[in-house]
C-alpha angles and dihedrals in degrees: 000000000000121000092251091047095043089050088055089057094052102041082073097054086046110047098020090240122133120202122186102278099341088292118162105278101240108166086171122066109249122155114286140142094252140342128206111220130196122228101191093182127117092162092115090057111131095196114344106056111193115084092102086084085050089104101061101036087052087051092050095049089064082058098135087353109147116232093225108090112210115245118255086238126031089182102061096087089191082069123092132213108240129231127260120273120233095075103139097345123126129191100238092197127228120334108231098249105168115225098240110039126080098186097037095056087043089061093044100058085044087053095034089051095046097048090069088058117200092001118122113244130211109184126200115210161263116166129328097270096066094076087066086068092044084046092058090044091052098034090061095050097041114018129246107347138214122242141212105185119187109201154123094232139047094235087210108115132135123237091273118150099352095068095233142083105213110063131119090278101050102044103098091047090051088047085054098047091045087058092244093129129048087230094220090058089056110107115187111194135182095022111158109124111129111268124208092210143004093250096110098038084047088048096055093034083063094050096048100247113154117238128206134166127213081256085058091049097062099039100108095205083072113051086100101059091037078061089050104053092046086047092055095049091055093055089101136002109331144187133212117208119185119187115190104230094072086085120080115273085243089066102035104012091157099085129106097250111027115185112191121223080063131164110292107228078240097068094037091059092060085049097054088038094064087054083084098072082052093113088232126032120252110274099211133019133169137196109217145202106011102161107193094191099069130064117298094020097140091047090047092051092044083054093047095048095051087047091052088056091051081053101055089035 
């Protein structure tokens, strides 16, 4: 371990601050490869509040965590170790989303976003909302963007019985009606929470997302499309959201919506894992709805950290 790494690991120790991975603690933009933002915000929670104190709990379970991810295979010569991640990348610290204010946390992750310029951002949530926030950031720099979404719902809902239009359940419908996603390179994957309509799967029908299940997922007929799908997504700019509830409940039970009959860890590695053939790396990726108040909190947040690291890597 080299001087620089070894003296991560000990400033927490020291000073009781945990920084994500141990990354450099930056809270004004400066140039840098990429930076990891907290958005500390569950205001847009329909039933399981929590998820505003993600943030820390997803930088404390880094705690002694080392920066250089395993390969999936360590028999496949032709495959190389990767390097650690951490080169050039900074913890920004938390965005001030204000706890009672949807518009106004919105605007502070787009500004917060933009404001770190051509870095790449990982945010850590938060609840789902919030990407709506990172999507207009990015949208406005890049274009229309593609999207991998990991997640038990379609987030595509109208303002129905909640009497708004902007709540964890609505945001990817409001980023494709803003224009902020080139709707055929949208790839849903791990759906499967009870509906009590077709109006959301209609919507992105419409729009040309792919869907999958996690049915869908582990039929062997279809790895070639699945390929196929993340391959297309990564044809421009793109963006990977991971929402933690696309795991089964039994691996990450602490999220505001759990569905049971969830993604096994083993079947998203391989999906972070063939982001690696896109021909430019995502330019802006987020890990949602850890909610620390509720059980199992300290295992959820372990599996989302190491997730996170898959992700940069």
């Amino acid at each position: 371990m080299n001087a620089a790494l070894f003296e991560s690991q000990l400033t927490p120790l020291r000073t009781g601050i945990h920084t994500f991975l141990g990354l450099p603690l930056e809270v004004k933009p400066r140039p840098a490869s990429g930076v990891v933002l907290g958005a500390p915000f569950d205001g847009g929670v329909i039933h399981r509040p929590g998820a505003r104190l993600g943030p820390w709990s997803l930088r404390a379970a880094t705690l002694g965590m080392g920066r250089l991810p395993m390969p999936l295979r360590l028999q496949r010569p032709e495959e190389e170790l990767r390097e650690a991640v951490g080169g050039g990348w900074v913890d920004g610290g938390n965005l001030p989303t204000l706890p009672f204010g949807i518009p106004e946390a919105l605007q502070a992750v787009e500004e917060g976003v933009a404001a770190w310029g051509p870095a790449r951002t990982l945010l850590l949530g938060g609840d789902h909302l919030m990407t709506l926030g990172a999507l207009r950031a990015q949208a406005r720099r890049h274009g229309p963007l593609g999207l991998l979404m990991l997640d038990a719902h379609q987030d595509a809902a109208g303002e129905g019985p909640w009497g708004t239009p902007l709540h964890h359940g609505s945001w990817l419908r409001r980023a494709l009606e803003e224009g902020l996603l080139e709707g055929r390179r949208v790839l849903l994957v791990g759906l499967r929470a009870p509906r009590f309509d077709r109006t959301e799967l209609d919507f992105l029908a419409r729009r040309g997302a792919r869907l999958w299940t996690p049915g869908d997922l582990r039929d062997p007929h279809l790895q070639g499309q699945l390929l196929g799908d993340i391959g297309r997504v990564g044809q421009g700019p793109a963006y990977v959201s991971l929402d933690l509830d696309a795991l089964d409940p039994s691996v990450c039970p602490a999220v505001a919506e759990p569905v049971p009959g969830g993604l096994a860890l083993r079947e998203i590695h391989p999906l972070l894992h063939a982001l690696g053939a896109w021909r430019d790396p995502w330019v802006g990726a987020d890990i949602m709805e850890l909610s620390p108040t509720l059980p199992g909190a300290e295992d959820t947040a372990r599996v989302a950290a190491h997730l996170a690291l898959h992700l940069m890597a």
